[in-house]
MIGU-416038 format. One record per residue (C-alpha): residue in one letter; x, y, z. Coordinates in pm, 1 decimal, decimal comma. Layout:
BEGIN
+------+----------+----------+----------+
| code |       c1 |       c2 |       c3 |
+------+----------+----------+----------+
|    A |        X |        Y |        Z |
...
+------+----------+----------+----------+
//
This chain:
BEGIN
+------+----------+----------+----------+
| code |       c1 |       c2 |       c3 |
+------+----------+----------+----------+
|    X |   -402,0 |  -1588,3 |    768,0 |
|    X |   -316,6 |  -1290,4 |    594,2 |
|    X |     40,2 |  -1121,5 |    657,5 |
|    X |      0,6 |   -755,9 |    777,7 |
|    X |     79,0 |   -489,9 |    593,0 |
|    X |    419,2 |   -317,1 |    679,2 |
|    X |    581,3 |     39,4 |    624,7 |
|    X |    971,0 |     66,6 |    658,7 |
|    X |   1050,0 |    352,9 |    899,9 |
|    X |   1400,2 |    483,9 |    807,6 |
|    X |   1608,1 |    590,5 |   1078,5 |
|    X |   1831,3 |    872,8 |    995,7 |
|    X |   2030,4 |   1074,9 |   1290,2 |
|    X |   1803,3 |   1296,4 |   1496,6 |
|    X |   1505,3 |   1207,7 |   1276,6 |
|    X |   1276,1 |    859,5 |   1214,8 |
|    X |   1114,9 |    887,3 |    865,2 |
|    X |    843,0 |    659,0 |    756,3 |
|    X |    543,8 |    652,5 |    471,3 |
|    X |    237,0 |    453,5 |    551,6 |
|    X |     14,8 |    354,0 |    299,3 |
|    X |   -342,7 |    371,8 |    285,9 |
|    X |   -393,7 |    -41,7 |    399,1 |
|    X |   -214,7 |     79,4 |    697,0 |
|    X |   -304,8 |    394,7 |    797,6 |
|    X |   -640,9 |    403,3 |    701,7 |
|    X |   -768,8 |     93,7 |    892,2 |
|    X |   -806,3 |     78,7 |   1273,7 |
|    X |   -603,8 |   -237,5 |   1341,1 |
|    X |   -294,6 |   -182,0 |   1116,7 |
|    X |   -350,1 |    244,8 |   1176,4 |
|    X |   -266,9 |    151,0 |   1615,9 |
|    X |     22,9 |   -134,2 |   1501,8 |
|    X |    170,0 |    133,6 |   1308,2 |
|    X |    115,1 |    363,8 |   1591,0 |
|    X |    262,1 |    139,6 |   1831,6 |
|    X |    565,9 |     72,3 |   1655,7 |
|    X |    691,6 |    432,5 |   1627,8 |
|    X |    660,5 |    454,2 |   1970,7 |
|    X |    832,4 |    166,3 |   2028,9 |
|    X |   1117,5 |    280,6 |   1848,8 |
|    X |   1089,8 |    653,6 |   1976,7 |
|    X |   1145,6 |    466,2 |   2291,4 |
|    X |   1435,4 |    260,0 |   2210,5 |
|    X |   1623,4 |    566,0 |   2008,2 |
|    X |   1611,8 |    858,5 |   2262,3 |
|    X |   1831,0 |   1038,2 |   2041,2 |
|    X |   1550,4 |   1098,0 |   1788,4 |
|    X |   1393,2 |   1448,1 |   1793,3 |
|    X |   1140,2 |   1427,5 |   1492,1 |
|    X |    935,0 |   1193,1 |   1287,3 |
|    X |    881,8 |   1268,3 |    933,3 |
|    X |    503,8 |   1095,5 |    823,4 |
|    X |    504,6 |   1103,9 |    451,8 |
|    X |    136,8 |   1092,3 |    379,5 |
|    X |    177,3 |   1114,9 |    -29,3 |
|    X |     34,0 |    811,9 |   -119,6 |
|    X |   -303,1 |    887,8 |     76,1 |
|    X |   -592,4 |   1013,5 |   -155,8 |
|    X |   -801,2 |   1022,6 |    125,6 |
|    X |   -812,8 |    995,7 |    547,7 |
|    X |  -1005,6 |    754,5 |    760,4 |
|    X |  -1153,3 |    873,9 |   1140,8 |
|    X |   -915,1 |    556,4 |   1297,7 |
|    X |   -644,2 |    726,5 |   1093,8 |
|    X |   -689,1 |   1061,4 |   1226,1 |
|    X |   -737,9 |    931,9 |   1542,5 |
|    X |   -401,5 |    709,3 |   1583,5 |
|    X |   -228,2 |   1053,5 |   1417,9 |
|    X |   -365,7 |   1227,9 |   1742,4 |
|    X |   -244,4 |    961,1 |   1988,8 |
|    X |     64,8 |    952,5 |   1839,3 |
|    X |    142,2 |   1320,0 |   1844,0 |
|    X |     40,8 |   1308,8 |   2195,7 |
|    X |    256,2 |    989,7 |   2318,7 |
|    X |    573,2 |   1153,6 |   2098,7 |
|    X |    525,4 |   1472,0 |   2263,9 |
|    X |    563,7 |   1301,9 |   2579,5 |
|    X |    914,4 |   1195,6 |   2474,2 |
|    X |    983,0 |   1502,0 |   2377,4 |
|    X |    962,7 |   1426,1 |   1985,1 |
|    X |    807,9 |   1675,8 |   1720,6 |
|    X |    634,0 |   1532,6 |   1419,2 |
|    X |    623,2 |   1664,3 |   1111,3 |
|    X |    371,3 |   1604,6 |    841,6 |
|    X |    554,3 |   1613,9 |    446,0 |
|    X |    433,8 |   1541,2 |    125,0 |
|    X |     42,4 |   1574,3 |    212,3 |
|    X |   -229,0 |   1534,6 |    -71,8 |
|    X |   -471,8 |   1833,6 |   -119,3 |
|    X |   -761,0 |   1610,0 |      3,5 |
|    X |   -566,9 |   1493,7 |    321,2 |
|    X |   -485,9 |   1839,3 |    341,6 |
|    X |   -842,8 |   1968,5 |    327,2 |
|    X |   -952,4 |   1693,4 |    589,8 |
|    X |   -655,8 |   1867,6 |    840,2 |
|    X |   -850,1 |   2206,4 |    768,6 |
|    X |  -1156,8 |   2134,7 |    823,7 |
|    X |  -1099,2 |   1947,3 |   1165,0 |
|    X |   -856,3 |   2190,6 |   1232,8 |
|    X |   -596,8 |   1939,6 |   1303,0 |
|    X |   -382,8 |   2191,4 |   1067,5 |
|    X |   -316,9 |   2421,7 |   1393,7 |
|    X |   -200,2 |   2074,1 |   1608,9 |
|    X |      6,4 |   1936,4 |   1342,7 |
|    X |    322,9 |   2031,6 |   1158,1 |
|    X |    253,0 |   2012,9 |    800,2 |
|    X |    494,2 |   2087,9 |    568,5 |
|    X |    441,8 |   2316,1 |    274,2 |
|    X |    704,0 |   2129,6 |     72,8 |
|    X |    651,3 |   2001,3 |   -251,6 |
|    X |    488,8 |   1660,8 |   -303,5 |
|    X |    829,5 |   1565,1 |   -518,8 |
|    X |   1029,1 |   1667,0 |   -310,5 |
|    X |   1149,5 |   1309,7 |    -79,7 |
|    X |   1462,4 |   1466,8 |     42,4 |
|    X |   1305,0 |   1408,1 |    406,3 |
|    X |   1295,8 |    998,0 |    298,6 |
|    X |   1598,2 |    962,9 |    185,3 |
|    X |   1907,1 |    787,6 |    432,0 |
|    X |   2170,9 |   1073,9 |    492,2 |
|    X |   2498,5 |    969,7 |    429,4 |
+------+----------+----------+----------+
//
């Protein structure tokens, strides 16, 4: 039995932060765990307001990715929690263009050093 893939979300005051890699984002089982446990936690912490999704380390974006994205936005928006895309490859980028998921998501125009959103305040 293989152990499944995790991604540390990083709590921070009004804000949950986390980076999923491609093993997790990209495949349908580990893309709606990850899914699942943001919304979990959006649950348990009302007094978050955003999520930070640092997509940087994807070099590309699968349909069961873009789909838990979607549900996610949608189920965080329900708790009245914005999400906010940082750090986003060109090619991920391109893929938000073309399906127009650009004008539905916040995506950050930061640079792709810059991790200050990552980072534990404090």
């Amino acid at each position: 039995m293989s152990k499944r893939p995790s991604c540390e979300l990083v709590e921070h005051e009004s804000h949950l932060s986390a980076a999923p890699t491609p093993e997790i984002l990209n495949r349908r089982e580990t893309a709606a765990e990850f899914t699942s446990d943001i919304l979990e936690m959006l649950r348990r912490e009302s007094q978050l307001t955003e999520l930070f999704l640092d997509l940087s380390q994807l070099t590309w974006i699968s349909s069961a990715a873009l789909n838990e994205l979607i549900r996610l936005q949608t189920d965080a928006r329900g708790l009245g929690v914005g999400i906010r895309i940082h750090r986003i490859t060109d090619a991920v980028r391109e893929v938000f263009q073309v399906t127009r998921l650009e004008r539905s998501f916040r995506v950050d125009q930061a640079d792709k050093s810059d991790d200050s959103m990552l980072e534990p305040i404090g």
